[in-house]
DRENPA-3360 file (N, C-alpha, C; in nm, 2 decimals, always signed):
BEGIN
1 = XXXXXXXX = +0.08/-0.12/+0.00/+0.00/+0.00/+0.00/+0.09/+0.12/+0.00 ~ +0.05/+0.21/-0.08/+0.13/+0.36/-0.10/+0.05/+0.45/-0.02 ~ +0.12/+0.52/+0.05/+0.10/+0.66/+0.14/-0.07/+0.73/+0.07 ~ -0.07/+0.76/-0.05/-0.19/+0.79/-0.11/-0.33/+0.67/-0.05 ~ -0.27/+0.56/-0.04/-0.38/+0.49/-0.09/-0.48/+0.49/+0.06 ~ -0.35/+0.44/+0.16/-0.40/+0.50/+0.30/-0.43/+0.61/+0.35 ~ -0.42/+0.75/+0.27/-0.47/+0.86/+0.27/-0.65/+0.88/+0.23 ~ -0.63/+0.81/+0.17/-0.78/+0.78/+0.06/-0.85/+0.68/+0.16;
9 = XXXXXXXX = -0.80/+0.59/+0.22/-0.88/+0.51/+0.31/-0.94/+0.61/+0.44 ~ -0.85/+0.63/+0.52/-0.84/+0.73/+0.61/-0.98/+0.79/+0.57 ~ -0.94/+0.94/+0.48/-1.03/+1.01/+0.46/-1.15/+0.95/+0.42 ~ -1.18/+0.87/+0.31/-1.32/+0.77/+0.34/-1.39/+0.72/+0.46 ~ -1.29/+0.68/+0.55/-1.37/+0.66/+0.70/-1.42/+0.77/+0.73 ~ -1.35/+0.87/+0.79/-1.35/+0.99/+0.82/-1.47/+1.04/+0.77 ~ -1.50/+1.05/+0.65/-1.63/+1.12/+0.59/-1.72/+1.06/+0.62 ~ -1.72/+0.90/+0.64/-1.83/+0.84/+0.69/-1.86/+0.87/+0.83;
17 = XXXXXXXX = -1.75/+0.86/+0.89/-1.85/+0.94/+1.05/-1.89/+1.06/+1.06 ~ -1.88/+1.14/+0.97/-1.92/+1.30/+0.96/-2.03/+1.24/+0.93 ~ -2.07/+1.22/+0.79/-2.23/+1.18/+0.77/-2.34/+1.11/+0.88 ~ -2.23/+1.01/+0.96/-2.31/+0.94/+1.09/-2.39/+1.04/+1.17 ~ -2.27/+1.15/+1.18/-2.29/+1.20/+1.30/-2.37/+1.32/+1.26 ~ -2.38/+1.37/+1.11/-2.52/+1.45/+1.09/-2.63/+1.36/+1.07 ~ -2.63/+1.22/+1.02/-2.75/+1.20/+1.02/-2.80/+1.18/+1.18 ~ -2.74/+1.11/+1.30/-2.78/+1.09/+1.42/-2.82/+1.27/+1.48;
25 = XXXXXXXX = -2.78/+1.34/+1.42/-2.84/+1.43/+1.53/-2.99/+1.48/+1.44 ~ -2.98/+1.45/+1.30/-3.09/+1.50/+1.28/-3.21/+1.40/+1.33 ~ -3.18/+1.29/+1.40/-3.28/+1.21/+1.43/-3.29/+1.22/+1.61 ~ -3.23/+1.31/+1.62/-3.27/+1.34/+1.81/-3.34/+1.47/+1.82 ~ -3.40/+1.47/+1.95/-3.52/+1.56/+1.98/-3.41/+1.69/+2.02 ~ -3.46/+1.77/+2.01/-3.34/+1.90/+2.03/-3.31/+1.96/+2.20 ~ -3.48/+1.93/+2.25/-3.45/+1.96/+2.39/-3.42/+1.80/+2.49 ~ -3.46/+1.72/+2.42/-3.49/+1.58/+2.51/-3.33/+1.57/+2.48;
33 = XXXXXXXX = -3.25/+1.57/+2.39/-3.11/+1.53/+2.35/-3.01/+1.59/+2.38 ~ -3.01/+1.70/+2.43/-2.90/+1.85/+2.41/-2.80/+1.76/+2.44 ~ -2.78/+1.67/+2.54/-2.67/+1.70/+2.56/-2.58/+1.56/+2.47 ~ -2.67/+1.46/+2.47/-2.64/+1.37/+2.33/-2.59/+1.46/+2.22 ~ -2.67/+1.52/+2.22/-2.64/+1.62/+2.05/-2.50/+1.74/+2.04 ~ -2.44/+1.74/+2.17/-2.35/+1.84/+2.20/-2.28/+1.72/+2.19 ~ -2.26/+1.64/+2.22/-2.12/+1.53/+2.25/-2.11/+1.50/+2.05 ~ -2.24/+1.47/+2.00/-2.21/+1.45/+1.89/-2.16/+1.52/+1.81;
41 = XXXXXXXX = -2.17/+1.69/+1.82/-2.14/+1.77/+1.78/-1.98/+1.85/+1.80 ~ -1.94/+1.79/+1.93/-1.80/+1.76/+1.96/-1.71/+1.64/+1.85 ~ -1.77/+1.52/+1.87/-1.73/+1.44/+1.80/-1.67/+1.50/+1.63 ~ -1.86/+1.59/+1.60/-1.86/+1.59/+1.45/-1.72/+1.71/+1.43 ~ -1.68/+1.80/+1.54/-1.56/+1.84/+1.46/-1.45/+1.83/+1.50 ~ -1.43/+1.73/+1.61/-1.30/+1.67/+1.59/-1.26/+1.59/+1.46 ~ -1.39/+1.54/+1.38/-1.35/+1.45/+1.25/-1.33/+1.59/+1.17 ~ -1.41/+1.69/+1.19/-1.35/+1.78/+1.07/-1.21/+1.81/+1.09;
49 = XXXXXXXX = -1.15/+1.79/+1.21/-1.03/+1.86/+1.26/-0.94/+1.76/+1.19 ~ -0.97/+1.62/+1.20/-0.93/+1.51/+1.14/-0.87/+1.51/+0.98 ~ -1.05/+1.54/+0.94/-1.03/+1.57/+0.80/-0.91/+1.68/+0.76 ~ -0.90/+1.80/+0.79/-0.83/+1.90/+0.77/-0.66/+1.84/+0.77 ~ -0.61/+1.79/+0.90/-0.50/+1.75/+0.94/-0.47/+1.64/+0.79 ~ -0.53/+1.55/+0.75/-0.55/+1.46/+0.59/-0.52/+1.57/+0.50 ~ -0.60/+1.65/+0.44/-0.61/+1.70/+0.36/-0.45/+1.76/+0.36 ~ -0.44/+1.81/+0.44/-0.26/+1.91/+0.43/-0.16/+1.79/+0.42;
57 = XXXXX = -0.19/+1.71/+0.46/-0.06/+1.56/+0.46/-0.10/+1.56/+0.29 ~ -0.24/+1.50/+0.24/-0.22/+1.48/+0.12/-0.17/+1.57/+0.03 ~ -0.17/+1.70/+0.08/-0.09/+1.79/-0.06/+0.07/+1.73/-0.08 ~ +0.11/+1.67/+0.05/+0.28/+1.63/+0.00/+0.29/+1.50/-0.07 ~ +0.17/+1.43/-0.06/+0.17/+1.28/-0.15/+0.09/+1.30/-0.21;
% end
């Protein structure tokens, strides 16, 4: 496996838990969940932080 190809995996996971974690919150009650919905919303941008941190590695491969 080449550096790209595990970059390309990576970020494919990664996007998948982004989408998890918008679709899960659009399926929780806003006041019954808050605090479900805050943890998921934590989660949802540490994967952006994730993603970002990928993206600048991939410009050198």
């Amino acid at each position: 496996m080449v550096p790209s190809d595990i970059i390309w995996r990576l970020m494919d996971r990664l996007g998948e838990l982004q989408r998890l974690c918008d679709e899960s919150i659009r399926d929780l009650h806003p006041k019954q969940n808050a605090d479900l919905i805050s943890s998921i919303e934590e989660c949802e941008r540490l994967c952006r932080t994730q993603i970002n941190i990928m993206n600048r590695i991939a410009k050198k491969y």
